[in-house]
Backbone of each chain as ProteinMPNN parsed JSONL, in Angstrom:
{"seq_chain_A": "XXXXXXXXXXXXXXXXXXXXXXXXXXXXXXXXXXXXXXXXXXXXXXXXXXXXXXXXXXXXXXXXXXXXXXXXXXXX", "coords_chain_A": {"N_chain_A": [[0.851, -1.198, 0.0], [0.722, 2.096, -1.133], [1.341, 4.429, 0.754], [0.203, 8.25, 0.998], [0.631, 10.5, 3.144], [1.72, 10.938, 6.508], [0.24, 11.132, 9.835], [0.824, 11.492, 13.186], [-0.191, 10.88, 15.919], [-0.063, 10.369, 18.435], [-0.467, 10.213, 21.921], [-2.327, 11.443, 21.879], [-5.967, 12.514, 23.057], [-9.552, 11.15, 22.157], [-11.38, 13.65, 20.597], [-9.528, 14.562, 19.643], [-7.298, 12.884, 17.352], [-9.303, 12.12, 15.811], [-10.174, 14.955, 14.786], [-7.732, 16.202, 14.063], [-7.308, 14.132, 11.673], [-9.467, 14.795, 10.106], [-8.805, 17.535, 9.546], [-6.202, 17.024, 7.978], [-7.133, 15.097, 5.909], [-8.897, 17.31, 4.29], [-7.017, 18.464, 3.315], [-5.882, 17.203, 1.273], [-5.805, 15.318, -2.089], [-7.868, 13.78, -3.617], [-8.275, 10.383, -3.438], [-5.91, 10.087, -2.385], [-3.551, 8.326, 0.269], [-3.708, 8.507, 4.008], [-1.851, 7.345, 6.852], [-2.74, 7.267, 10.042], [-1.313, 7.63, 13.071], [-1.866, 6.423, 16.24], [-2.056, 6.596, 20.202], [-4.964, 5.981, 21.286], [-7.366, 4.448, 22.254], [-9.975, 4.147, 21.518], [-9.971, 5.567, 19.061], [-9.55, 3.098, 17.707], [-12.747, 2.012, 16.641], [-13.439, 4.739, 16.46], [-12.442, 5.677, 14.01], [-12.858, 4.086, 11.935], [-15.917, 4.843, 12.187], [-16.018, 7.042, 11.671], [-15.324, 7.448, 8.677], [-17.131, 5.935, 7.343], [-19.33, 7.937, 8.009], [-18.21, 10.14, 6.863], [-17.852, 9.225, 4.458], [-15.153, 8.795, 3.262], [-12.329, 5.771, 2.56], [-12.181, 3.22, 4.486], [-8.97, 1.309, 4.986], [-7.381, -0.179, 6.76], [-6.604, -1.501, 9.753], [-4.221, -1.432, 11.939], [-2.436, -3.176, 14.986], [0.397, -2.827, 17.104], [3.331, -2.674, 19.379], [1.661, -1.421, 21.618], [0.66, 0.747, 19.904], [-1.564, 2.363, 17.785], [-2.292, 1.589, 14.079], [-4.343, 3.351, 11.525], [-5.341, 3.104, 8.409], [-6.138, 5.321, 5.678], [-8.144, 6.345, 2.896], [-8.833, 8.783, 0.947], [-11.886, 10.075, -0.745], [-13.354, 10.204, -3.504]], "CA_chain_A": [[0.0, 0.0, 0.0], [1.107, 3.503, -0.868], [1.204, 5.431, 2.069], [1.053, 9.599, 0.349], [0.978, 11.108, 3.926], [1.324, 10.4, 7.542], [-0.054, 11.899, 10.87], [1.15, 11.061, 14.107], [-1.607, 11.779, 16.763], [0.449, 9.896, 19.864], [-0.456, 11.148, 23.065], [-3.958, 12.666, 21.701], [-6.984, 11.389, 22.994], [-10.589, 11.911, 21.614], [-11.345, 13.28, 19.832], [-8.205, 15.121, 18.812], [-6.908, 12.091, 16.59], [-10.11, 12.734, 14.311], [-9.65, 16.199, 14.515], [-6.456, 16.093, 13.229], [-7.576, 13.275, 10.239], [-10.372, 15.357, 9.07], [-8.033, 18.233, 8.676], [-5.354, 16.792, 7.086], [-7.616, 14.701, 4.655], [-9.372, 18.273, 3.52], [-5.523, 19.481, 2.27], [-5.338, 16.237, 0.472], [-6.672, 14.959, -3.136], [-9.446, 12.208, -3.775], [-7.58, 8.493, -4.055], [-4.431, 9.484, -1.734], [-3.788, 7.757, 1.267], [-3.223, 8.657, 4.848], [-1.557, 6.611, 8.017], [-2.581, 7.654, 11.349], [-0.452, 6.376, 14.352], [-2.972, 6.949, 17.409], [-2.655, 5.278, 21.166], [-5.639, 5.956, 22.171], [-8.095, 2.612, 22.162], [-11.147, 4.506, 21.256], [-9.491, 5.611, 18.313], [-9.918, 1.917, 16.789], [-13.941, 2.674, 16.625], [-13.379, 6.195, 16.029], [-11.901, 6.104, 12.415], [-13.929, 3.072, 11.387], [-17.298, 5.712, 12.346], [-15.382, 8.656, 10.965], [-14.916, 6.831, 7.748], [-18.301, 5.666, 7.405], [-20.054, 9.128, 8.298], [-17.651, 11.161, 5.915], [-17.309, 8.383, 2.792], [-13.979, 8.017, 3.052], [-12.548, 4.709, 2.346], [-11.135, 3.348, 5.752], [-8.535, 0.58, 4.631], [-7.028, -0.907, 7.679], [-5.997, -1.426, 11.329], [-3.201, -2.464, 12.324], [-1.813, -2.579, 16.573], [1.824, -2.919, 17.044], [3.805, -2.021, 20.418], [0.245, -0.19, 22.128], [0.086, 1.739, 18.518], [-2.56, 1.744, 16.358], [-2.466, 2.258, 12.552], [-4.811, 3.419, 10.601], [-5.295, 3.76, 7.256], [-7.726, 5.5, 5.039], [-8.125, 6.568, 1.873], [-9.727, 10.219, 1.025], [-12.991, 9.465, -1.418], [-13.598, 11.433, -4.578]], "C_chain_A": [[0.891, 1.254, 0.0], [0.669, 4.233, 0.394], [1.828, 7.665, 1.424], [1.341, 10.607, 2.17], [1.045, 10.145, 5.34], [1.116, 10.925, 9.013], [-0.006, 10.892, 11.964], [0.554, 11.559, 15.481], [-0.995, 10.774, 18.197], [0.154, 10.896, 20.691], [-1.382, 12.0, 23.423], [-4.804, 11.661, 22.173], [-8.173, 11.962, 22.591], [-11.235, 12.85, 21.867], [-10.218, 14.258, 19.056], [-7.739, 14.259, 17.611], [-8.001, 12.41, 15.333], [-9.883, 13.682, 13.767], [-8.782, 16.009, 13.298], [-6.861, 15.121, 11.577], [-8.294, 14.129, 9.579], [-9.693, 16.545, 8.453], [-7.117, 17.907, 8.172], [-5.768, 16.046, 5.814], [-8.267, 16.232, 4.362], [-7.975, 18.65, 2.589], [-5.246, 18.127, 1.342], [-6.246, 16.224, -0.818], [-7.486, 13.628, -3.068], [-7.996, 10.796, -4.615], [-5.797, 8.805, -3.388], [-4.566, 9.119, -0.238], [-2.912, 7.673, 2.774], [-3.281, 7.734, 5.759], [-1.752, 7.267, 8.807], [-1.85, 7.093, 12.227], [-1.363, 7.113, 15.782], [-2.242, 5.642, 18.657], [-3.495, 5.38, 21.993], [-6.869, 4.897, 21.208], [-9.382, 3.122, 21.399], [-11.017, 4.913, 19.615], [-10.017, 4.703, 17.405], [-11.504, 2.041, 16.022], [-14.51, 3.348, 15.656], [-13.525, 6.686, 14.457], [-12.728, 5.094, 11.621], [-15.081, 4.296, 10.954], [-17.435, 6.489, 11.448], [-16.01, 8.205, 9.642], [-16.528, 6.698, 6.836], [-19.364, 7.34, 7.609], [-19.773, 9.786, 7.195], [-17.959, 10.681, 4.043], [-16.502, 8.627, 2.267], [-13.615, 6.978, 2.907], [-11.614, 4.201, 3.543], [-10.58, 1.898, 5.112], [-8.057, -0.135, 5.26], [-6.725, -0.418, 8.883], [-5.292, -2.088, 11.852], [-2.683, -2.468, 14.315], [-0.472, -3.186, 16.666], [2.665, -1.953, 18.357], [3.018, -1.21, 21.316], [0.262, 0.806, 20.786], [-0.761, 1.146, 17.878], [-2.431, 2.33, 15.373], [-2.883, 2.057, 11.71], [-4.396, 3.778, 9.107], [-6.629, 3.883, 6.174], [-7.205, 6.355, 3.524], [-9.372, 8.029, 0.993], [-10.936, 9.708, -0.536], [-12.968, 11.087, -2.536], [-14.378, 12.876, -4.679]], "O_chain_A": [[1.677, 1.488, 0.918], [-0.487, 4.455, 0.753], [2.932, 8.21, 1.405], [2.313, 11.36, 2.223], [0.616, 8.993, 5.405], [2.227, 11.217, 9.457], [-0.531, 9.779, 11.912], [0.909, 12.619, 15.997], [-1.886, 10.556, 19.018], [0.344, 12.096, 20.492], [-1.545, 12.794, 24.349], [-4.707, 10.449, 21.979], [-8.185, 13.193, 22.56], [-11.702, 13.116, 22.974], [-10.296, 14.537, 17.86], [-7.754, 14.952, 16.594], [-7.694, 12.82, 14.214], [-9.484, 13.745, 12.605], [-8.989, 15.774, 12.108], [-6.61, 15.63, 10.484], [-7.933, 14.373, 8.428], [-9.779, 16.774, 7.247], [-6.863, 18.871, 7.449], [-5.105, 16.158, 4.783], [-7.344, 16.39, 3.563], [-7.971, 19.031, 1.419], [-4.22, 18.168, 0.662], [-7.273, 16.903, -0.835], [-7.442, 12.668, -2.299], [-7.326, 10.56, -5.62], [-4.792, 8.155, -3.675], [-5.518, 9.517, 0.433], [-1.845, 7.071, 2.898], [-4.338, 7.112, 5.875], [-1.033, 8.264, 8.734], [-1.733, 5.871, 12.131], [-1.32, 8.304, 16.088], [-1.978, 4.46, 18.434], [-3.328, 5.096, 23.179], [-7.08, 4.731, 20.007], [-9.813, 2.324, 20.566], [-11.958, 4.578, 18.896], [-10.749, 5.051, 16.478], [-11.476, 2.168, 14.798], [-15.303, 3.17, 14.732], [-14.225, 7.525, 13.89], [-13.255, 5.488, 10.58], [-15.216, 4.687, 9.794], [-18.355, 6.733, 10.667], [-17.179, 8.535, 9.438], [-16.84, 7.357, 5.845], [-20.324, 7.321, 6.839], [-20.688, 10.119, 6.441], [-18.153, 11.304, 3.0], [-16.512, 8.781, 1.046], [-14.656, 6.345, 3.079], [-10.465, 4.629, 3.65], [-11.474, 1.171, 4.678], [-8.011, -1.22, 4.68], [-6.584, 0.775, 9.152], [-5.524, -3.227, 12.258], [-2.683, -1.323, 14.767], [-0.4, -4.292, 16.13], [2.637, -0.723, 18.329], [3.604, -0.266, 21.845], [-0.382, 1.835, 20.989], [-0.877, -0.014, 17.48], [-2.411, 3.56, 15.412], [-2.551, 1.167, 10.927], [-3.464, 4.48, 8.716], [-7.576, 3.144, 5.905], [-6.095, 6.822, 3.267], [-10.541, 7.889, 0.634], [-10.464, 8.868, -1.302], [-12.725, 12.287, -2.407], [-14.317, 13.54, -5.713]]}, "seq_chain_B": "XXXXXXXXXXXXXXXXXXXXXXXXXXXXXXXXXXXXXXXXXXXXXXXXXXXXXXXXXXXXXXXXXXXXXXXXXXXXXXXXXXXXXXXXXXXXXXXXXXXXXXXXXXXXXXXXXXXX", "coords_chain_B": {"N_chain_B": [[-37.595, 1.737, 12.795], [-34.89, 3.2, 13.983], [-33.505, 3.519, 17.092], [-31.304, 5.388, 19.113], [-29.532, 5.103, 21.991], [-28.326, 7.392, 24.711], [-26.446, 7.125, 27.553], [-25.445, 8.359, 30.246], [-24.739, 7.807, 33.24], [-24.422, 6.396, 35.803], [-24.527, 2.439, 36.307], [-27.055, 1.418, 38.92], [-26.548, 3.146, 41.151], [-28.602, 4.764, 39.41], [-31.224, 4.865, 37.704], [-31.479, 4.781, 34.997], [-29.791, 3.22, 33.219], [-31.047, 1.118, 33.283], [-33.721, 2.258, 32.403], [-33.438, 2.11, 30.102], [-32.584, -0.105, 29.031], [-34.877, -1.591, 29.129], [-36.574, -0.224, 27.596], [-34.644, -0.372, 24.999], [-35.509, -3.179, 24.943], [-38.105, -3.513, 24.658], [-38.406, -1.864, 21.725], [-36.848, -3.029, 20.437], [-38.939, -6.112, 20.167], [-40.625, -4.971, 18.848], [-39.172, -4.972, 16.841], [-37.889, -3.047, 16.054], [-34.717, -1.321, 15.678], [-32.169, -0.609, 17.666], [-28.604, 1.355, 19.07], [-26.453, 2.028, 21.317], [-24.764, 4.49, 23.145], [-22.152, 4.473, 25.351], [-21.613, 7.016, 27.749], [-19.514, 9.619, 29.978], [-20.121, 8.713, 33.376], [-21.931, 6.096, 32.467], [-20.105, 4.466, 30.907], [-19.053, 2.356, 33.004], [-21.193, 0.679, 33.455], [-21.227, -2.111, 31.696], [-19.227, -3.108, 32.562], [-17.64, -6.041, 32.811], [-16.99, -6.853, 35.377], [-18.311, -6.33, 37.524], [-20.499, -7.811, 39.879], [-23.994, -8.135, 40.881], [-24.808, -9.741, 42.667], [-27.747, -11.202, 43.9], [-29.124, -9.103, 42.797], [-30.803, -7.661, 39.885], [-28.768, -8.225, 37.238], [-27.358, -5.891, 35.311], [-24.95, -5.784, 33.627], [-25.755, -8.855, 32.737], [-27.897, -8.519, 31.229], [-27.604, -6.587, 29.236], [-25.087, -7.989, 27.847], [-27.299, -9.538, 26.422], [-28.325, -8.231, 24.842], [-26.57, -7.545, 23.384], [-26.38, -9.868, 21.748], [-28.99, -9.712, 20.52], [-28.39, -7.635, 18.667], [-27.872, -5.017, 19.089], [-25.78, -2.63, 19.142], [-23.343, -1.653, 20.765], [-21.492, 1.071, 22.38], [-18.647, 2.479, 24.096], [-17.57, 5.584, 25.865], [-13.975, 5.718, 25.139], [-12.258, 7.3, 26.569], [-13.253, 8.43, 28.541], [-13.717, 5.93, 29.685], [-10.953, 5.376, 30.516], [-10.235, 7.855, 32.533], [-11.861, 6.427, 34.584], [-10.589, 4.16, 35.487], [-11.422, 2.494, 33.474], [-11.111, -0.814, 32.036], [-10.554, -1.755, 28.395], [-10.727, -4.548, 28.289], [-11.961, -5.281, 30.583], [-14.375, -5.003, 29.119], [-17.793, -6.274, 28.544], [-17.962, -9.561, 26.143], [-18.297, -8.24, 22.526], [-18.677, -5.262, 23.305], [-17.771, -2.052, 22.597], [-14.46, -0.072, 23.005], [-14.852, 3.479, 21.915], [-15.18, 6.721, 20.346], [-15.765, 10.473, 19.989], [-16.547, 10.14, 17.243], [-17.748, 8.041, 16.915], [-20.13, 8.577, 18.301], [-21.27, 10.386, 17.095], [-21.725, 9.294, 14.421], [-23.684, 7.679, 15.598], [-26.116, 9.248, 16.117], [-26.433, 10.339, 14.004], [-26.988, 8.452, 12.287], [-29.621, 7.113, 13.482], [-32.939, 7.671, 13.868], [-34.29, 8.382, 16.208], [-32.625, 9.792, 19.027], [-32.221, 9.017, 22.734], [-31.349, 10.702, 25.503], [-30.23, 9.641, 28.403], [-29.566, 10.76, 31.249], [-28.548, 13.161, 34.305]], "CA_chain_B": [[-37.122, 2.651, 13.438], [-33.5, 2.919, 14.413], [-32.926, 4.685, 18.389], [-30.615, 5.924, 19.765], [-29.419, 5.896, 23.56], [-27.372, 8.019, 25.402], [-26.385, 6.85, 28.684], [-24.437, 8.79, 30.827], [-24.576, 8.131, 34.427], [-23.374, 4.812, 36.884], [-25.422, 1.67, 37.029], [-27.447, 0.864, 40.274], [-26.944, 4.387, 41.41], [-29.041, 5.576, 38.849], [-31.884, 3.796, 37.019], [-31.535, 5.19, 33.785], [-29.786, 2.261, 32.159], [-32.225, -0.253, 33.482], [-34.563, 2.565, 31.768], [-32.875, 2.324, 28.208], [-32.656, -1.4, 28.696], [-36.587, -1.66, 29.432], [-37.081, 0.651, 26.255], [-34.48, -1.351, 24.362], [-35.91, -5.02, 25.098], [-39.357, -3.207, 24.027], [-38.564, -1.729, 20.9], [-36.319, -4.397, 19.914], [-40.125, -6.63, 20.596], [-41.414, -4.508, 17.979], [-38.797, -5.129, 15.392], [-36.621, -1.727, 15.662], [-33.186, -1.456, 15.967], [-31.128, 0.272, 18.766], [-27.495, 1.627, 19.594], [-26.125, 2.405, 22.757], [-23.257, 4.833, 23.345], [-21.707, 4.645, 26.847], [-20.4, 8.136, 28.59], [-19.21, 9.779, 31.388], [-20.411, 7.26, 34.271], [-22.529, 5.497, 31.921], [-19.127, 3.607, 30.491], [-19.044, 1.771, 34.23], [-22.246, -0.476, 33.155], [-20.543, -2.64, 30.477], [-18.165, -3.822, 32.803], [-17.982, -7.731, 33.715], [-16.799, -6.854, 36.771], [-19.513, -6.026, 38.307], [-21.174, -8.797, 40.041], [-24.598, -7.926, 41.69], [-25.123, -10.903, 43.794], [-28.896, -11.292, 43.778], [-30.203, -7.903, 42.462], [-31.108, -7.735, 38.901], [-27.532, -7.742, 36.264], [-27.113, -5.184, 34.284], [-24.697, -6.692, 32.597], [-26.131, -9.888, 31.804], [-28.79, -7.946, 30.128], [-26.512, -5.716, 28.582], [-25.124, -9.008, 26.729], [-28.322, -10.601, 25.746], [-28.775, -6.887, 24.131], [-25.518, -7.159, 22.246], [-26.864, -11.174, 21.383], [-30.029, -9.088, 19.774], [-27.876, -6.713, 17.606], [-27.757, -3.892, 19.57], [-24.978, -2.229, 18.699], [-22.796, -0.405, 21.93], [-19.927, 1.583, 22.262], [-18.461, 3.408, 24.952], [-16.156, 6.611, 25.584], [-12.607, 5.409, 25.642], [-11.374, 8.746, 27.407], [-14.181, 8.736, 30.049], [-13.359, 4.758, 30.734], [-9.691, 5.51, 31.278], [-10.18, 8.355, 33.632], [-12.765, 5.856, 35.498], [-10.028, 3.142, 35.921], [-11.962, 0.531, 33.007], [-10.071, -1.037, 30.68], [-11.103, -2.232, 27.339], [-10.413, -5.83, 28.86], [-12.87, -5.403, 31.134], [-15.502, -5.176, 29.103], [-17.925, -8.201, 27.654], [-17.892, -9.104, 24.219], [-18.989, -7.625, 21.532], [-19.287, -3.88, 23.602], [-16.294, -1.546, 21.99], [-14.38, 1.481, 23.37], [-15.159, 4.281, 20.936], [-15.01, 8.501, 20.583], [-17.034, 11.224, 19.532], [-16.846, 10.112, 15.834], [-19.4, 6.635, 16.768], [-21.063, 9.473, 19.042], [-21.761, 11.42, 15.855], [-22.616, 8.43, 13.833], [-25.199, 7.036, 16.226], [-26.652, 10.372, 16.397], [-26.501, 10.46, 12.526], [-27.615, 6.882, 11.891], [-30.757, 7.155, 14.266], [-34.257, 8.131, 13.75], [-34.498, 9.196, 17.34], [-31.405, 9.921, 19.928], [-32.466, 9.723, 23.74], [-30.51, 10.754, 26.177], [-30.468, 9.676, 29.497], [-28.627, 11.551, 32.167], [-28.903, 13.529, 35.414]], "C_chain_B": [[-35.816, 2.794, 13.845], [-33.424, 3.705, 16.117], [-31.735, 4.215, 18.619], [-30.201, 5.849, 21.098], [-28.163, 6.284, 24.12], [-27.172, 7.866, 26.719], [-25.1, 7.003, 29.631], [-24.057, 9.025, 32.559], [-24.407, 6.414, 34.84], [-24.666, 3.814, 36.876], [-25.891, 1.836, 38.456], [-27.26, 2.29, 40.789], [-27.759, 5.264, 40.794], [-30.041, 4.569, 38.019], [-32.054, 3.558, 35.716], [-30.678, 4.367, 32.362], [-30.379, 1.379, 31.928], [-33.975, 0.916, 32.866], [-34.527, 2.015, 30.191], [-32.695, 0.954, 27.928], [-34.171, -1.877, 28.351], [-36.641, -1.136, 27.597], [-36.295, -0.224, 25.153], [-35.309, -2.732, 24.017], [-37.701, -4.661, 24.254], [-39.787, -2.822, 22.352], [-37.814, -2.898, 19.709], [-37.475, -5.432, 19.365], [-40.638, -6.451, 19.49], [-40.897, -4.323, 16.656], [-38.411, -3.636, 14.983], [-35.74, -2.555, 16.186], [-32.658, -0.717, 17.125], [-29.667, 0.321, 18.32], [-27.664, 2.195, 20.465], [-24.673, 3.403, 22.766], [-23.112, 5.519, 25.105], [-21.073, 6.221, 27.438], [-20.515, 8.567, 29.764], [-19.414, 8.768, 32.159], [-20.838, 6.244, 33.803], [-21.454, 4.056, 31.477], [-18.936, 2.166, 31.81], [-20.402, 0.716, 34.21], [-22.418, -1.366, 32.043], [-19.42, -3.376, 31.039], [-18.014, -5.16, 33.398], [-17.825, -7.818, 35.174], [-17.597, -6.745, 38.014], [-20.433, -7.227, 38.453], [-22.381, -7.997, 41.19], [-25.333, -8.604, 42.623], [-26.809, -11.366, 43.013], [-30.09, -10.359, 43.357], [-29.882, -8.309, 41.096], [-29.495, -7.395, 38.108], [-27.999, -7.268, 35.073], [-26.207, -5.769, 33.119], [-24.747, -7.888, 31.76], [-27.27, -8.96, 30.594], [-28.214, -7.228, 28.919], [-26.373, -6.944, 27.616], [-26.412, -9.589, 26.189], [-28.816, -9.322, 24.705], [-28.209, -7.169, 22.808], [-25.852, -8.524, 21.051], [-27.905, -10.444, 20.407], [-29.617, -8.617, 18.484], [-27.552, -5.678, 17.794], [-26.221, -3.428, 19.794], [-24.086, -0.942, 20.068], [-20.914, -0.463, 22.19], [-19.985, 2.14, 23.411], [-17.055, 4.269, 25.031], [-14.919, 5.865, 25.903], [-12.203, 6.311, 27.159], [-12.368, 8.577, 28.764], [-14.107, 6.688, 30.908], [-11.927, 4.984, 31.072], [-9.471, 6.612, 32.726], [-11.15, 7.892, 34.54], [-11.961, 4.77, 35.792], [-10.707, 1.498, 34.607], [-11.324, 0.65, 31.821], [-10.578, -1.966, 29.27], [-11.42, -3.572, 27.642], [-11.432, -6.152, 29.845], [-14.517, -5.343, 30.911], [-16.542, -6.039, 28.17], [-18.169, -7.568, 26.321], [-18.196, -8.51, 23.302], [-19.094, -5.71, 22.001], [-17.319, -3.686, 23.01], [-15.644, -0.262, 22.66], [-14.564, 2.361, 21.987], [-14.967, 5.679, 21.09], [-16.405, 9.369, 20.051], [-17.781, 10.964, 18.338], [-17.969, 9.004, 15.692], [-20.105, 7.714, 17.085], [-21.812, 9.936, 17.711], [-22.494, 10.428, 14.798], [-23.688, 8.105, 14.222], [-26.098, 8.507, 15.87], [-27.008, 10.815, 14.861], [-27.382, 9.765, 11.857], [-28.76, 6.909, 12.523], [-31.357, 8.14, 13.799], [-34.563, 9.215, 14.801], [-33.366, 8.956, 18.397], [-32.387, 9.988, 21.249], [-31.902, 9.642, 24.71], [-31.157, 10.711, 27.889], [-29.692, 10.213, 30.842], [-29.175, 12.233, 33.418], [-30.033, 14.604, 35.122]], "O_chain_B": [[-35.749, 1.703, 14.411], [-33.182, 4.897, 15.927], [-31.22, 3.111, 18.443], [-30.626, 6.872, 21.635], [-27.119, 5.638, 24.03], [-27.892, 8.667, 27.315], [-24.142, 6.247, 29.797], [-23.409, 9.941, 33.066], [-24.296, 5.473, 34.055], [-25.734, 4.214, 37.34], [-25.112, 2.404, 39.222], [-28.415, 2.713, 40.838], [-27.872, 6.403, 41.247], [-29.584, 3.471, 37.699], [-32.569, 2.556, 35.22], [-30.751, 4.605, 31.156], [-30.474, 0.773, 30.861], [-35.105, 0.43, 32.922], [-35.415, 1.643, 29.424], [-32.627, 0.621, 26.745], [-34.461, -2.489, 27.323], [-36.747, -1.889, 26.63], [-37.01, -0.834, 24.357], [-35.618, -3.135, 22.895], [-38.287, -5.426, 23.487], [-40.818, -3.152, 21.766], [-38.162, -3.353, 18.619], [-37.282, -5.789, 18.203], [-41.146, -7.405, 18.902], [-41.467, -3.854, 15.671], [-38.577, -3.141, 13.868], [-35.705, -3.651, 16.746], [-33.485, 0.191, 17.213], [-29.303, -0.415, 17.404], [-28.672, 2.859, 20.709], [-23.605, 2.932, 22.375], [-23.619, 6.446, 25.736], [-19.846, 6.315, 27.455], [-21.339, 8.158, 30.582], [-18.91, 7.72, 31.755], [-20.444, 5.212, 34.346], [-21.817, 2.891, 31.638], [-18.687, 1.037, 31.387], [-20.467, -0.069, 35.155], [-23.493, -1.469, 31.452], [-18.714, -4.124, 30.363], [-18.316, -5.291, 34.584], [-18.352, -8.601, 35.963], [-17.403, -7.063, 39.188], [-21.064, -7.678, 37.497], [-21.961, -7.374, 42.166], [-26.292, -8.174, 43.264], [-26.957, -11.754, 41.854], [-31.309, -10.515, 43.425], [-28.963, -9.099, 40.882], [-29.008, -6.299, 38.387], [-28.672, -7.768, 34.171], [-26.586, -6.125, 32.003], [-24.211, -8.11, 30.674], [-27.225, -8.929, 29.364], [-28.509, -7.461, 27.746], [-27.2, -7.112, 26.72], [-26.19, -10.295, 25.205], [-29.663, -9.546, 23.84], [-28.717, -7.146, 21.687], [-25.678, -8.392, 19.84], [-27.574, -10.638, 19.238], [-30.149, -8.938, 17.421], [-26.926, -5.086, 16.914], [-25.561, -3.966, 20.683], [-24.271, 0.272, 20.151], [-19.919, -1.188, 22.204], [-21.075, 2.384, 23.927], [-15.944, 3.984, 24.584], [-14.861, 5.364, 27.026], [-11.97, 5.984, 28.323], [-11.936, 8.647, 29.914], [-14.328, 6.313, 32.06], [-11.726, 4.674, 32.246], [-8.78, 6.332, 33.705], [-11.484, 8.713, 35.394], [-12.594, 4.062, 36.576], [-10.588, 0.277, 34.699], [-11.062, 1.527, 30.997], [-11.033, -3.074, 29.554], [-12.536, -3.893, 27.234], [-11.774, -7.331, 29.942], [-15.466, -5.481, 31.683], [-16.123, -6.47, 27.096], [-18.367, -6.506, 25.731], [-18.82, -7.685, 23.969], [-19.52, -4.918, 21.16], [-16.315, -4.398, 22.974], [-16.439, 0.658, 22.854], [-14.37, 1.742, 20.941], [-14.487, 5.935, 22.194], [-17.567, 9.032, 19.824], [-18.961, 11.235, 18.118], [-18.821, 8.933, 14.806], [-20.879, 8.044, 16.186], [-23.008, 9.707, 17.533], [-23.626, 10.661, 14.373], [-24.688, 8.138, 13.505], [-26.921, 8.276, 14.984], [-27.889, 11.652, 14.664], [-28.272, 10.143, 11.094], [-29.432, 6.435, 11.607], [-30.869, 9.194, 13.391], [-34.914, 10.381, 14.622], [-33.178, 7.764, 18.644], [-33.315, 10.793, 21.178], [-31.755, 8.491, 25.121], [-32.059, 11.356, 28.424], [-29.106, 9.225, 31.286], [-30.336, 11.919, 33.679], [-30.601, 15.172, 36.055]]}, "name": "protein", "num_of_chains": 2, "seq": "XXXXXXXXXXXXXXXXXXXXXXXXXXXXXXXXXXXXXXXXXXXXXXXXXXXXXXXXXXXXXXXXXXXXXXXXXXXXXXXXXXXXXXXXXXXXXXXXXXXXXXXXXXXXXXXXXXXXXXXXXXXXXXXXXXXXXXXXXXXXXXXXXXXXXXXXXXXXXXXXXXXXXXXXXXXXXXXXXXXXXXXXXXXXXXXX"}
C-alpha cells in the first residue's frame, strides 16, 4: 500500500486524533492515502465511524507495540 | 425505526440504564433497531466486573442486548479516567469517541438521552 501522507496523533486522545484526520484529509486529493499512528483505544472505533459518516474509504488497522495504525483513503 | 441511547450516568446508582434497557428489550419486541453509546459514568455499566449478587444484572442484560444486535460503544477517554479497561468489558461492547457518538446520532431516527 502507498502510504502519500502520515499523521502522528500519539499522546492525543478523543477526539483530537479525528480532529487532526479530518483536517489533514481536507488538504489532500481524492484516491491518496493517509496513516494515522494513534494510542488511544477509542481511536480503533473512532476512524472506522469517521470513515463511514464522511465516505472516506477506511482501509485498515493495524496494533503494534500499544500503537494503532490506521489507514484511510480520502474518497472522490 | 432505528434509536438511539445516550447513557451517561453509573449503574445501580441511577436507574436510567435499566430505563434504556426496558425501552431497548421493548422496541427491539417490535422489530426496531437500537445503539447504545456509553459516557461519562454510563461507560461503568458494560463492565464484567460487576457482580450484583442477587439484584437484577445489568450486565447480563446488557449481553443478551448485544446477542439481539444492539450495537454499543463506549467513551474510551471517560473509561480511562474511570479506571476501566477495554479488557474489562464483555464481548462484543467496543471502546469508541465522539466520531461513533456522531454516527449514532446520525444513523438514528431518534437519539435519547439519558442523564442527570
Amino acid at each position: 500500500m502507498t502510504v502519500d501522507f502520515e499523521l502522528d496523533a500519539t499522546g492525543m486522545a478523543c477526539p483530537v486524533p479525528i480532529v487532526k484526520t479530518a483536517k489533514k484529509m481536507r488538504e489532500m486529493i481524492p484516491g491518496q492515502t493517509l496513516k494515522i499512528i494513534s494510542d488511544d483505544e477509542g481511536f480503533k472505533a473512532d476512524i472506522v465511524a469517521w470513515c463511514e459518516s464522511t465516505g472516506n474509504e477506511f482501509l485498515s488497522l493495524e496494533e503494534k507495540d500499544g500503537k494503532i495504525y490506521g489507514y484511510v483513503r480520502k474518497a472522490a | 425505526m432505528r434509536l438511539g441511547f445516550l447513557v451517561t450516568t453509573a449503574p445501580y446508582t441511577f436507574q436510567n440504564m435499566d430505563t434504556a434497557i426496558g425501552l431497548m428489550e421493548a422496541a427491539l419486541a417490535k422489530g426496531h433497531s437500537c445503539d447504545v453509546f456509553l459516557y461519562m459514568d454510563g461507560v461503568i455499566s458494560a463492565s464484567s466486573n460487576i457482580k450484583p449478587g442477587q439484584d437484577r444484572s445489568i450486565p447480563d442484560k446488557m449481553k443478551q442486548l448485544v446477542v439481539k444486535g444492539v450495537r454499543i460503544s463506549s467513551c474510551g477517554v471517560c473509561a480511562n479516567y474511570r479506571g476501566v479497561k477495554n479488557s474489562d468489558y464483555l464481548p462484543g461492547i467496543k471502546l469508541a469517541g465522539l466520531a461513533a457518538l456522531g454516527r449514532m446520532i446520525n444513523d438514528c431516527d431518534r437519539v435519547i438521552t439519558l442523564g442527570f
